[in-house]
MMTF fields as JSON, N, C-alpha, C and O atoms, coordinates in Angstrom:
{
  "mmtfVersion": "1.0.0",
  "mmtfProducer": "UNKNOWN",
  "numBonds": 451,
  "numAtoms": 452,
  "numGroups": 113,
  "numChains": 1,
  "numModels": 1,
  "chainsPerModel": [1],
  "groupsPerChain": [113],
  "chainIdList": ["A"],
  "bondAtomList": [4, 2, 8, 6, 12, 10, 16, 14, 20, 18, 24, 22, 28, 26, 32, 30, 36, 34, 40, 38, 44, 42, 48, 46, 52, 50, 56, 54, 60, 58, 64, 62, 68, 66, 72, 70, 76, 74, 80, 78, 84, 82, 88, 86, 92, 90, 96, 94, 100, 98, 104, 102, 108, 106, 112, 110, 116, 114, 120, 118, 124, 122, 128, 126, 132, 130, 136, 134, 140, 138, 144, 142, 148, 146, 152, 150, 156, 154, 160, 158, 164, 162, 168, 166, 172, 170, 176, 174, 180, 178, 184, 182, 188, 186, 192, 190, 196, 194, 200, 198, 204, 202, 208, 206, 212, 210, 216, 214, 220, 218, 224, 222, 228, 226, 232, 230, 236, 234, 240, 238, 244, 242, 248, 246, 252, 250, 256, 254, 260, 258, 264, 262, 268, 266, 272, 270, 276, 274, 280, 278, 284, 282, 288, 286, 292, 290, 296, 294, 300, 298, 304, 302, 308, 306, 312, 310, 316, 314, 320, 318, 324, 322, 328, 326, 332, 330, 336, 334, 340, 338, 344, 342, 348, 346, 352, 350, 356, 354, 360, 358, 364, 362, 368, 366, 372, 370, 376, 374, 380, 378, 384, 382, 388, 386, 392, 390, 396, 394, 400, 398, 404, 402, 408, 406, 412, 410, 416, 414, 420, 418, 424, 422, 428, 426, 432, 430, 436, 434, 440, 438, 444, 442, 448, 446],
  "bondOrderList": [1, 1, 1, 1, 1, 1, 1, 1, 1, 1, 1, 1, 1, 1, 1, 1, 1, 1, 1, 1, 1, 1, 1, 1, 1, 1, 1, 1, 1, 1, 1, 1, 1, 1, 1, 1, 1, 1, 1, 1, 1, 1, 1, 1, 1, 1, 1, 1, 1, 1, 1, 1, 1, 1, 1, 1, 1, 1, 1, 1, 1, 1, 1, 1, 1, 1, 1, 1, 1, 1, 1, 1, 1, 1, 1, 1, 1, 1, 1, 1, 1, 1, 1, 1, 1, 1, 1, 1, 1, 1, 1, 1, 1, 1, 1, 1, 1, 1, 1, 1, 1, 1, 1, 1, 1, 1, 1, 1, 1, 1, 1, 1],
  "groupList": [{"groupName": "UNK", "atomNameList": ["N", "CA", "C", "O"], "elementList": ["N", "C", "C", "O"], "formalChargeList": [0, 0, 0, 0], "bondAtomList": [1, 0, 2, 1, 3, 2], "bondOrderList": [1, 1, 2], "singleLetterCode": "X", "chemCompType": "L-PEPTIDE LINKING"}],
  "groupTypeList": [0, 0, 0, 0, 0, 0, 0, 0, 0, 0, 0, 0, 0, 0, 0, 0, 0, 0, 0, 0, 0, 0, 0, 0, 0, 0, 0, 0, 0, 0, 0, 0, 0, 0, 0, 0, 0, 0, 0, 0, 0, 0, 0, 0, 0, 0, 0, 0, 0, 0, 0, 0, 0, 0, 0, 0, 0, 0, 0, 0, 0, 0, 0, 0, 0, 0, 0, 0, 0, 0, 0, 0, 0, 0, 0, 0, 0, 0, 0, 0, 0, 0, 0, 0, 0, 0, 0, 0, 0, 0, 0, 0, 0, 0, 0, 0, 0, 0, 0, 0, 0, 0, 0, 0, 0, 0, 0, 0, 0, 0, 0, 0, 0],
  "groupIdList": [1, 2, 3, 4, 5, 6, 7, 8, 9, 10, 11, 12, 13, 14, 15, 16, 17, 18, 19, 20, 21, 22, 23, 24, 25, 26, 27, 28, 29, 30, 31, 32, 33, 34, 35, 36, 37, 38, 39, 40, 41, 42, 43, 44, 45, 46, 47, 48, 49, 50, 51, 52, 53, 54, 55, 56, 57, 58, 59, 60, 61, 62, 63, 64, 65, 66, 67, 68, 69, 70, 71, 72, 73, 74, 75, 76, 77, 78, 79, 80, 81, 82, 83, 84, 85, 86, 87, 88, 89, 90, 91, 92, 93, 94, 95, 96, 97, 98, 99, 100, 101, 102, 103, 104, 105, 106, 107, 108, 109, 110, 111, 112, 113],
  "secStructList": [7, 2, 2, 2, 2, 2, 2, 2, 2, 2, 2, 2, 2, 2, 2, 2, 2, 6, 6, 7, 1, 7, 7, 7, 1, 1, 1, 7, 7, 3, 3, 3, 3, 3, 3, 3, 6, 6, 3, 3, 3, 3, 3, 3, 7, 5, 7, 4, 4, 4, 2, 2, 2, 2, 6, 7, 1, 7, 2, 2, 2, 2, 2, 2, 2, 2, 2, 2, 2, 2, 2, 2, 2, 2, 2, 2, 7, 4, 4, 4, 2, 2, 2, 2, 2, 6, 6, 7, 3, 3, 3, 3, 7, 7, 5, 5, 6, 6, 1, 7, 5, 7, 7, 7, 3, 3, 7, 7, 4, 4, 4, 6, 7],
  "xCoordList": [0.838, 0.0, 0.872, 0.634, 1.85, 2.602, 3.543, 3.931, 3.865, 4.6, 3.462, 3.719, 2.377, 1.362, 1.047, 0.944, 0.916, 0.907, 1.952, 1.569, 3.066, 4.188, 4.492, 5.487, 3.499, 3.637, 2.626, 2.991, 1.523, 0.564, 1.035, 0.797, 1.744, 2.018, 3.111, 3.032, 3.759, 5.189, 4.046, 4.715, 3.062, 2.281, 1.525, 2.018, 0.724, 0.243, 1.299, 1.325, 2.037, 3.088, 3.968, 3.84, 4.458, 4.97, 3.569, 4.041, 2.405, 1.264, 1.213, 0.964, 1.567, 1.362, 2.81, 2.92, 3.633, 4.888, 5.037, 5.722, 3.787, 3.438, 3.187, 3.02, 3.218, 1.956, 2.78, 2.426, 4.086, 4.576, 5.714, 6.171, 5.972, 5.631, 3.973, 3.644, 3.243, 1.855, 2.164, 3.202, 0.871, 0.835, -0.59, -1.549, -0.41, -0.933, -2.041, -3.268, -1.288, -1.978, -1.14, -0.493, -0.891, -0.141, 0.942, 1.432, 1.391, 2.486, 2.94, 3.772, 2.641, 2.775, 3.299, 2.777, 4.09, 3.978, 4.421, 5.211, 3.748, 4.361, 5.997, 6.174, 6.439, 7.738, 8.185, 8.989, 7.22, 7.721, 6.829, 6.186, 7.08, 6.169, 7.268, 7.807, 7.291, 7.063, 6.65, 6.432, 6.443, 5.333, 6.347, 6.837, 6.489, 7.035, 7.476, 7.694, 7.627, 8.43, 7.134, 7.664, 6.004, 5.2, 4.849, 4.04, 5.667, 5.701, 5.139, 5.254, 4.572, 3.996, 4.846, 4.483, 5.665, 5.9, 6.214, 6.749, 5.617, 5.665, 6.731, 7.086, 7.282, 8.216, 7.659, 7.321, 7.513, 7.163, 7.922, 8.405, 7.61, 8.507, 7.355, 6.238, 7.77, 7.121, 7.963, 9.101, 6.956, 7.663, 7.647, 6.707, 8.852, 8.29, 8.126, 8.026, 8.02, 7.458, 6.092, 5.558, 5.423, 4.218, 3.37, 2.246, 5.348, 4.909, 3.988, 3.062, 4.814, 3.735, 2.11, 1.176, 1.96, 0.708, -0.224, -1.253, 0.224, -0.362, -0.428, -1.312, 0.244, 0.439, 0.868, 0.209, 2.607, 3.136, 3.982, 3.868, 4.845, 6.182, 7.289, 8.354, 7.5, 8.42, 8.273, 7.113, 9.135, 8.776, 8.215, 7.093, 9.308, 8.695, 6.952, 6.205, 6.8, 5.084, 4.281, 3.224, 4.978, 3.993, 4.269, 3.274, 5.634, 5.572, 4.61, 3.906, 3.875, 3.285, 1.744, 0.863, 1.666, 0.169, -0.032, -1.191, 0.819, 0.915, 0.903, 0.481, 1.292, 1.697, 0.04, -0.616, -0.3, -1.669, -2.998, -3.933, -2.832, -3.386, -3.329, -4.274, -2.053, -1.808, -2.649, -3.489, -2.251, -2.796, -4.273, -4.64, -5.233, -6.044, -7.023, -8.131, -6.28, -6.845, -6.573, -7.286, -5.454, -4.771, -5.754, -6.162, -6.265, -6.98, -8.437, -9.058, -8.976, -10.332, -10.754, -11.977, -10.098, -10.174, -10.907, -9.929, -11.572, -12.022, -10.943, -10.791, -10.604, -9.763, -8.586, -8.239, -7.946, -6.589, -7.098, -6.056, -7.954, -8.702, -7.885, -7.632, -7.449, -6.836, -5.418, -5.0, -4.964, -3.308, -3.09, -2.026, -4.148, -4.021, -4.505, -4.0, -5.413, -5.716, -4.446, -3.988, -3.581, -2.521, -1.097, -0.073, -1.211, -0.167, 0.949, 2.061, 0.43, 1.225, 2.017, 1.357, 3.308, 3.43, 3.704, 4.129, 3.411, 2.777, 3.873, 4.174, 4.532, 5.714, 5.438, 5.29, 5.368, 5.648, 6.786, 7.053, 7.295, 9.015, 8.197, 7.14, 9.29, 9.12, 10.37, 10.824, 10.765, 11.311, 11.262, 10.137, 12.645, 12.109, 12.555, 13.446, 11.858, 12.184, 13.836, 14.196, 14.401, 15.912, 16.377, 17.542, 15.293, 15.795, 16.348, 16.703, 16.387, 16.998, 15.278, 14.094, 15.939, 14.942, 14.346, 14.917, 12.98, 12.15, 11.384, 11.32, 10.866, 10.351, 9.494, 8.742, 9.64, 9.104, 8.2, 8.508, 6.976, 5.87, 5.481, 5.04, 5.736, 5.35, 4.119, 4.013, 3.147, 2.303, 1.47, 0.746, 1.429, 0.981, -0.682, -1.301, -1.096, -2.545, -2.218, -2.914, -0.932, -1.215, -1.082, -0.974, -1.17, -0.959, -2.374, -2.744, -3.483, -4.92, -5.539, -6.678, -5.121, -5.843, -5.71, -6.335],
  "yCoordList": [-1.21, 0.0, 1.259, 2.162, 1.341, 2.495, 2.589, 3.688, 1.535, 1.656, 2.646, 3.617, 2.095, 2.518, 4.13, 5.064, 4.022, 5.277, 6.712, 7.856, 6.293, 6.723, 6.722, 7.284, 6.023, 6.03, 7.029, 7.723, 7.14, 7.857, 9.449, 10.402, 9.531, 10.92, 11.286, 12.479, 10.795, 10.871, 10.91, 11.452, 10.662, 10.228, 11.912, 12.662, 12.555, 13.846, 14.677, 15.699, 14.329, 15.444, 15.574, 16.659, 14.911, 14.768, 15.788, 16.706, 15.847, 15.914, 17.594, 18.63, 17.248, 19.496, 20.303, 21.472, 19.746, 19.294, 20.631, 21.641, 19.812, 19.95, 21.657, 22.304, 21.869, 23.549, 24.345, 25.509, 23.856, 24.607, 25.369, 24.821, 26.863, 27.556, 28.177, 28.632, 27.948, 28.632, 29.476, 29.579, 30.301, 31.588, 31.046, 30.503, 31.381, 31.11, 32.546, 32.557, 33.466, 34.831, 36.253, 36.06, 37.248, 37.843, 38.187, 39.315, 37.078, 37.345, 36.021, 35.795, 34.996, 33.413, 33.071, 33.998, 32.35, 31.341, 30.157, 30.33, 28.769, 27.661, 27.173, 27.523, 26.746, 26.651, 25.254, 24.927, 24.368, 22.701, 22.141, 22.671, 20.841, 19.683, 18.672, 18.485, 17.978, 16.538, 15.912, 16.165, 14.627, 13.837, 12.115, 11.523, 11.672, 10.364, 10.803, 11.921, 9.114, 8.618, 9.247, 9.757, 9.265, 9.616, 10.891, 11.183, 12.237, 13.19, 14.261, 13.933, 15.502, 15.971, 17.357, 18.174, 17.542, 18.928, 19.997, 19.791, 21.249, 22.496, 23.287, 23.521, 23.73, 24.979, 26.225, 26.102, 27.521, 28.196, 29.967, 30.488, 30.405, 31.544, 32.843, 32.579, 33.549, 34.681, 36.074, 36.395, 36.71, 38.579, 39.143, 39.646, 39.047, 40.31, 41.449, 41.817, 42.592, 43.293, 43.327, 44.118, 42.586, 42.202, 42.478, 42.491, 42.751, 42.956, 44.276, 44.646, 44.638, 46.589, 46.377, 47.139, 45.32, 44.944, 44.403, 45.0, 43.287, 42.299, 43.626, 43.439, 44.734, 45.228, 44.534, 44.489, 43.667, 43.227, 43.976, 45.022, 44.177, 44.897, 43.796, 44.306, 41.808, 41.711, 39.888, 39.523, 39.172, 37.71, 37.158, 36.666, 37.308, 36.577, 36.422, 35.481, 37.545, 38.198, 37.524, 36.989, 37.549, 36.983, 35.317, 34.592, 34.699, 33.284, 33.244, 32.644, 33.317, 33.3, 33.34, 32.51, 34.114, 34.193, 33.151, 32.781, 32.598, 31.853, 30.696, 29.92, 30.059, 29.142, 28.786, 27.795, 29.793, 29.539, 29.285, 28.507, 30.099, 29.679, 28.694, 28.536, 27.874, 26.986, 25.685, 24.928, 25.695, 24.899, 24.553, 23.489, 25.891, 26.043, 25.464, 24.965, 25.665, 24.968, 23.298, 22.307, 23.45, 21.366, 20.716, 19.625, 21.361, 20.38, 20.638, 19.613, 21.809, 21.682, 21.71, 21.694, 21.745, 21.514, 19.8, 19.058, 19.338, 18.366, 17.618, 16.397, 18.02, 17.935, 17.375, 16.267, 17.802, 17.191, 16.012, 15.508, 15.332, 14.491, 13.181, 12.485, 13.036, 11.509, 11.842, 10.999, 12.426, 12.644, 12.718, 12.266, 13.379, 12.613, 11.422, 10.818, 11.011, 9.098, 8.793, 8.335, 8.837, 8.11, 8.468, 7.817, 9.711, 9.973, 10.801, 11.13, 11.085, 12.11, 13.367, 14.066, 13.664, 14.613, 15.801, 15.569, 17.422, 18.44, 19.169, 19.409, 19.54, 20.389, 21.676, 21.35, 23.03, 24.055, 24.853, 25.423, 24.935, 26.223, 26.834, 26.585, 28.327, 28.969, 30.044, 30.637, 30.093, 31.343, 32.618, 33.035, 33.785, 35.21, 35.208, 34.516, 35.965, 35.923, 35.497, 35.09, 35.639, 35.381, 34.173, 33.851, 33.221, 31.955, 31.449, 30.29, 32.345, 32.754, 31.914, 32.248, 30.919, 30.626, 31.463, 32.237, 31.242, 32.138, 31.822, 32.526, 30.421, 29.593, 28.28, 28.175, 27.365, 26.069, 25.751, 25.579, 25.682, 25.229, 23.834, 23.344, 23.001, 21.243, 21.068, 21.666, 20.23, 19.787, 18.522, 18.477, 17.486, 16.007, 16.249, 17.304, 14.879, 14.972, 15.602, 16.472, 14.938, 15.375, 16.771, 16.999, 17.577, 19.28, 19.523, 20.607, 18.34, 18.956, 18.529, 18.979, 17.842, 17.376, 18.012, 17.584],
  "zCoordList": [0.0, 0.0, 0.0, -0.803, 0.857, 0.771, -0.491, -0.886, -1.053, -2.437, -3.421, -4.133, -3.19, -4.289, -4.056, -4.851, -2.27, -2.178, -2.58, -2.826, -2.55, -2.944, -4.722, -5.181, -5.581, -6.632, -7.218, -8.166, -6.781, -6.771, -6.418, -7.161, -5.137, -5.114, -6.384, -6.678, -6.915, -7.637, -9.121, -10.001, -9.525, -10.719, -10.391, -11.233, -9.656, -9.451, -9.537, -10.222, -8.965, -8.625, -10.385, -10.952, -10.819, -12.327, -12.929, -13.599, -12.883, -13.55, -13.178, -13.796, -11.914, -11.703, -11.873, -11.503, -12.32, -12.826, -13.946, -14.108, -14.647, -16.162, -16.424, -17.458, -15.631, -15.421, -14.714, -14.525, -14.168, -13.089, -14.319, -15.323, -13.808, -12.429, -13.048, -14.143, -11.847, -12.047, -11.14, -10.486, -11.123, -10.479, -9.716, -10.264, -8.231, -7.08, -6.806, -6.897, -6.52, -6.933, -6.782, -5.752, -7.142, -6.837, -6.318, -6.266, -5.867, -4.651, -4.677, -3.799, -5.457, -4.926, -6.024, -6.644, -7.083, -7.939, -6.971, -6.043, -7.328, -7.295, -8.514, -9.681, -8.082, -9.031, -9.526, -10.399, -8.49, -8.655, -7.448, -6.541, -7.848, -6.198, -6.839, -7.93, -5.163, -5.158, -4.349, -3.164, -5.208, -4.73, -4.293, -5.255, -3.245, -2.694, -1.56, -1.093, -0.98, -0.118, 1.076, 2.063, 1.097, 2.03, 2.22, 3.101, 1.055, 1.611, -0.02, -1.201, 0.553, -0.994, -0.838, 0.008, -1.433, -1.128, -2.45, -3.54, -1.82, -3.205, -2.896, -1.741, -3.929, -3.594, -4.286, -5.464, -3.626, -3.947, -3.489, -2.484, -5.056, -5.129, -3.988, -3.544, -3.889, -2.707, -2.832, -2.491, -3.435, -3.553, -2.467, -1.851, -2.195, -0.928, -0.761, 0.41, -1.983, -1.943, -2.003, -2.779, -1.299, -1.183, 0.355, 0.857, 0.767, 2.279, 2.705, 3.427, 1.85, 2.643, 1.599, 1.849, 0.503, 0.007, 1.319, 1.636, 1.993, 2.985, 4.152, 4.989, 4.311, 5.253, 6.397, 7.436, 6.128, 6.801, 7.396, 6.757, 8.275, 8.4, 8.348, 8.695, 7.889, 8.365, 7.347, 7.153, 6.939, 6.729, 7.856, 7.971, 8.895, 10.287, 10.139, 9.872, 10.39, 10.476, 9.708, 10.043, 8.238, 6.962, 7.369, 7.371, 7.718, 8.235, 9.202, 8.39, 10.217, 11.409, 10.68, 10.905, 10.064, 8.808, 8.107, 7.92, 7.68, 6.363, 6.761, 5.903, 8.059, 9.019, 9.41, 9.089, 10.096, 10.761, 9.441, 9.631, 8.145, 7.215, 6.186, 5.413, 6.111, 5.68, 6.549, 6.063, 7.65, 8.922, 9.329, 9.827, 8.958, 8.834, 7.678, 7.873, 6.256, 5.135, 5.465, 5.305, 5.899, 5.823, 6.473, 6.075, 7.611, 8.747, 7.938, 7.655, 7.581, 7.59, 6.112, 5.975, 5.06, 3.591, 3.363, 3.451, 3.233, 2.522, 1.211, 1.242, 0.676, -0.428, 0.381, -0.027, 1.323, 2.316, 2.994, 3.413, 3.328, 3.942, 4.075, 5.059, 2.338, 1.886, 2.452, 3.246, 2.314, 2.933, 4.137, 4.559, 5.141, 6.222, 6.612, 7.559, 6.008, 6.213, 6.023, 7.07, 5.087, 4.685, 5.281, 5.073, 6.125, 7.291, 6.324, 6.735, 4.922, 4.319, 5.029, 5.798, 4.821, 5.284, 4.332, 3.2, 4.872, 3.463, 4.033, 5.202, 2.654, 3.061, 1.975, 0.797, 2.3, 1.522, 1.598, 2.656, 0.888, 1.04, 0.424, -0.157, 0.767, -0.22, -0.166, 0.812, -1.531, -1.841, -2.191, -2.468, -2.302, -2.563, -4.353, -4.845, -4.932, -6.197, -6.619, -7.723, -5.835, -6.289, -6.035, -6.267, -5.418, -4.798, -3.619, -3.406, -2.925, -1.275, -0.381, -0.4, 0.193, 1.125, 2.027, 2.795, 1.88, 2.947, 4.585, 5.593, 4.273, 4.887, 4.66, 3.691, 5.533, 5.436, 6.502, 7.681, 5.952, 6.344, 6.198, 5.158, 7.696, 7.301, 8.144, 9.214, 7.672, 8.634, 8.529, 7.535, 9.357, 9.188, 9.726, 9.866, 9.95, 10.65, 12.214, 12.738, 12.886, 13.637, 14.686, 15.891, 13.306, 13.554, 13.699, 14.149, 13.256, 13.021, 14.495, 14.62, 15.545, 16.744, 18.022, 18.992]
}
């Protein structure tokens, strides 16, 4: 089961692959995923001149936002449902337009209890 499961994520993930880099919305592109070994993860680019947009003053700030709203969709999204049955773990990076890491957002089921 976990082979399959692990083939399955690596088979979606190749598939959004296809499309990447998309644009998330203003401030977001996705740049890549992957999909195995139990784990789904996106990398994603992040402007930060976006900050005085969000009316942030700081990454920290926008991490702590982005953290609690990421967290928020994972647990109560319908659509995430199967990945935590299956003990997936969801990883988002993200970078600043130049490729300079920004932050990493991970979270399993049991971030949702």
């Amino acid at each position: 089961l976990k082979e399959q499961l692990n083939q399955t994520l690596n088979e979606v993930s190749n598939e959004m692959n296809k499309n990447c880099p998309m644009v998330i919305d203003e401030c977001t592109n996705m740049l890549s995923t992957y999909g195995g070994m139990g784990t789904v993860m996106y990398h994603l680019s992040f402007d930060i001149n976006c900050l005085t947009i969000l009316e942030m003053s700081s990454i920290r700030e926008w991490e702590i936002y982005q953290t609690i709203s990421m967290k928020n969709s994972f647990c109560t999204d319908p659509t995430f449902q199967v990945f935590k049955d299956f003990g997936v773990i969801m990883i988002w990076k993200y970078y600043d337009l130049d490729g300079n890491f920004l932050s990493k957002i991970e979270l399993t089921s049991d971030d949702c209890k």
